[in-house]
N, C-alpha and C positions, 0 to 999 in steps of 0.2 A: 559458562561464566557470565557473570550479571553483576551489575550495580544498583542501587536505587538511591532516587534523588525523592525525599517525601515532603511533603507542606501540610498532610493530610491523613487521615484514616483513612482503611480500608472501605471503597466506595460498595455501598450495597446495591448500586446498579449492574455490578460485575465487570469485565474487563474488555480493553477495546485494545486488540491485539496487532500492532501497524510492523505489516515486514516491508523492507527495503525501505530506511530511509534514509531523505538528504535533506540538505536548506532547503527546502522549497516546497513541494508537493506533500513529500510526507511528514517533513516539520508544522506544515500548516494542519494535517488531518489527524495529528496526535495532537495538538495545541486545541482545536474544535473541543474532539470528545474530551479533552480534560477538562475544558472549560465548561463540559455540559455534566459534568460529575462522576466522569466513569474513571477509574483506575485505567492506565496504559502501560503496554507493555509494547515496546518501541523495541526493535528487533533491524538488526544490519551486520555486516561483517567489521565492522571497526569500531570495536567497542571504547574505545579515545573517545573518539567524535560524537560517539552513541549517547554516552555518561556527561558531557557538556550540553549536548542537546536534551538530556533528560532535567540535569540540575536548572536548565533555562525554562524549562514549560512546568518544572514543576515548583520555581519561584513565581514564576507570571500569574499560573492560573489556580495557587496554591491546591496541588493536587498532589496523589501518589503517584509515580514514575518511574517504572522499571525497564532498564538498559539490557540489553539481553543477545551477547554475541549470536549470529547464526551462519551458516553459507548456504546458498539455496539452491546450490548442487549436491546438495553430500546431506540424501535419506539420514545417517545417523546423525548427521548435527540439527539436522529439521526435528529429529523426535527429542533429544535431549535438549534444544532450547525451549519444547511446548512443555517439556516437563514442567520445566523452571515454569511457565504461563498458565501453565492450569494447577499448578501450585497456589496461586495467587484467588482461584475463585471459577468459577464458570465464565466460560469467555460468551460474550452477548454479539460480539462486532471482530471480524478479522478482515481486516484489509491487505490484502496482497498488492504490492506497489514494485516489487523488484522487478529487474531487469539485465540483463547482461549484451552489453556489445563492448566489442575489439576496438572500435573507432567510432567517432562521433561523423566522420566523412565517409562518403562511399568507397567502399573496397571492390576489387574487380572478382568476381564469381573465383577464379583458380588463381588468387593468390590470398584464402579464405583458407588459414590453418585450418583443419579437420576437430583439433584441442578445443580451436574456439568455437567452432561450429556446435559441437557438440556441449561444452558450459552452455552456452545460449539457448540451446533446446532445454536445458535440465534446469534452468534458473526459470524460463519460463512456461515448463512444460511441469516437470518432476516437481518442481520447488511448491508451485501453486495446489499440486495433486497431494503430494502430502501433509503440506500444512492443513488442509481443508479436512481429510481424514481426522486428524489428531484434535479436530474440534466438532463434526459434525455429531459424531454419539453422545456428546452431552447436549448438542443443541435439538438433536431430535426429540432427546429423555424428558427436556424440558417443555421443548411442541415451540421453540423459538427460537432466533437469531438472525443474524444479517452475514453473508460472506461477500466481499465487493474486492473485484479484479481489476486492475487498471490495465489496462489496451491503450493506443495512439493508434493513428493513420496507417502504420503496420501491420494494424491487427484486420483491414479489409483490402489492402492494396499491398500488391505484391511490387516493391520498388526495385530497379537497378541501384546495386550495390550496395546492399542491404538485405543481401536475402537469408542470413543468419539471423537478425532480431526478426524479419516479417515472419520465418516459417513458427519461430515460437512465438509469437504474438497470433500468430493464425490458430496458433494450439491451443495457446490460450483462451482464446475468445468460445474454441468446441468445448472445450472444460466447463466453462461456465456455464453454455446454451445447456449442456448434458445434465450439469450441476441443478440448474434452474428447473427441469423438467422431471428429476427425479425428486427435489426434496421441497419445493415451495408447498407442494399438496399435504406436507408435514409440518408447514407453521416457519421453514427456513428461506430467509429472502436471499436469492441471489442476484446480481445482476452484475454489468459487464461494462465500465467506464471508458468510453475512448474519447481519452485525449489531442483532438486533432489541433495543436498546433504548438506555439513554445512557450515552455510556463518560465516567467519570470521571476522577479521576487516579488514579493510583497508589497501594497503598497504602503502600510504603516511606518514606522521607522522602527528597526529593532536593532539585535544585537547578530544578528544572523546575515543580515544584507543589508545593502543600500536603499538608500529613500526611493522612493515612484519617480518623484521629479529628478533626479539625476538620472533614473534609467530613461524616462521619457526625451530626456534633453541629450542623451546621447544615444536615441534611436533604440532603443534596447527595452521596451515597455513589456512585451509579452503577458502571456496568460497569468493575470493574478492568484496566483495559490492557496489564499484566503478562500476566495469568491469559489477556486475548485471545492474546497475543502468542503464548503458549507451546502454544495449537492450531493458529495457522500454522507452528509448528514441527515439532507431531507432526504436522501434513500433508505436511511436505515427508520427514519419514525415515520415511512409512507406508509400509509395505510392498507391493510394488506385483502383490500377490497379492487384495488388498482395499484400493484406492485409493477416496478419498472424491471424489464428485463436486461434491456443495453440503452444507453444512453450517449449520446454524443454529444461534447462540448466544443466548442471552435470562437475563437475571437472574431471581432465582426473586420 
């Protein structure tokens, strides 16, 4: 199931394919590439939320904009929403951004349902492995493309009570190195974003969040999402004489 919010023709740059998104991280890195010309296909489980954020980035940045249910546990909903996305054109850029935890606080090891254990591995493990398939044989055919995995501080440090999001962030991050090793020598950049620390909102003022100075003035400043957004950008037009493989971002 899909919506589309348009301002625009179909971009002849091809499409910039963003899974897991929310206000913040991934609202800023569908907001980038539309802004740079490319068609987006914005892809999450809650397609409400998905179809507001699309009709918002595709008023601001007068762009095409496609909404695009997915779960990024469940192989058959991974292949029937790339339908819908390589419907749209060859996909140039797919950002994997999703994520799965039970809680935002530490859990103790044995009172860690097996249910969640296991979502968490599959959103971060299964999820990223097969979207990556369902775009890699056009981007080989073509001799180009960009795939970019979002990691945090889980993805190299094994934390207490947390050990459901680190083991698949650990997974994640072999995916990638694996990723990068087989297909960069074919013209496809990969590389492996960790996010070490908390992404705030924005600082702009929009419709999505609060101003900078209100989160500043109530201790709450965190990693600007913009400022993220616009490193997976320079990842994707890095010159592929000096392509990055993982990169780590942190607030100072």
């Amino acid at each position: 199931m899909r919506s589309v919010a348009s301002f625009s023709s179909i971009s002849q740059k091809g499409t910039a394919a963003i899974v897991g998104l929310g206000p913040k991280l991934g609202l800023s890195i569908a907001r980038k590439f539309a802004r740079e010309g490319y068609t987006v296909a914005i892809l999450s489980s809650d397609l409400g939320r998905l179809s507001r954020f699309a009709e918002e980035i595709a008023r601001q940045e007068k762009a095409q904009v496609f909404a695009i249910r997915i779960d990024c546990s469940d192989p058959r909903s991974i292949r029937e929403a790339f339908e819908g996305v390589l419907s749209l054109g060859f996909v140039e850029v797919l950002v994997y951004n999703a994520y799965h935890s039970s809680s935002s606080q530490p859990t103790s090891f044995t009172q860690i349902p097996i249910q969640s254990f296991q979502r968490s591995i599959a959103v971060s493990s299964i999820g990223p492995f097969y979207c990556a398939q369902q775009v890699l044989p056009s981007m080989v055919e073509r001799g180009r493309g960009t795939i970019l995995f979002t990691g945090c501080s889980a993805s190299i440090n094994g934390t207490a009570g947390y050990s459901e999001l680190c083991c698949g962030k650990f997974a994640l991050r072999g995916l990638s190195q694996s990723l990068a090793r087989e297909f960069q020598p074919l013209g496809i950049h990969v590389a492996h974003v960790i996010i070490d620390g908390i992404v705030g909102q924005p600082r702009r003022q929009g419709s999505s969040g609060v101003g900078f100075e209100q989160q500043r003035r109530a201790g709450e400043e965190g990693m600007d999402p913009d400022v993220l957004a616009q490193t997976y950008w320079q990842l994707h037009i890095q010159d592929r004489t000096a392509w990055t493989r993982e990169i780590d971002l942190r607030p100072t």
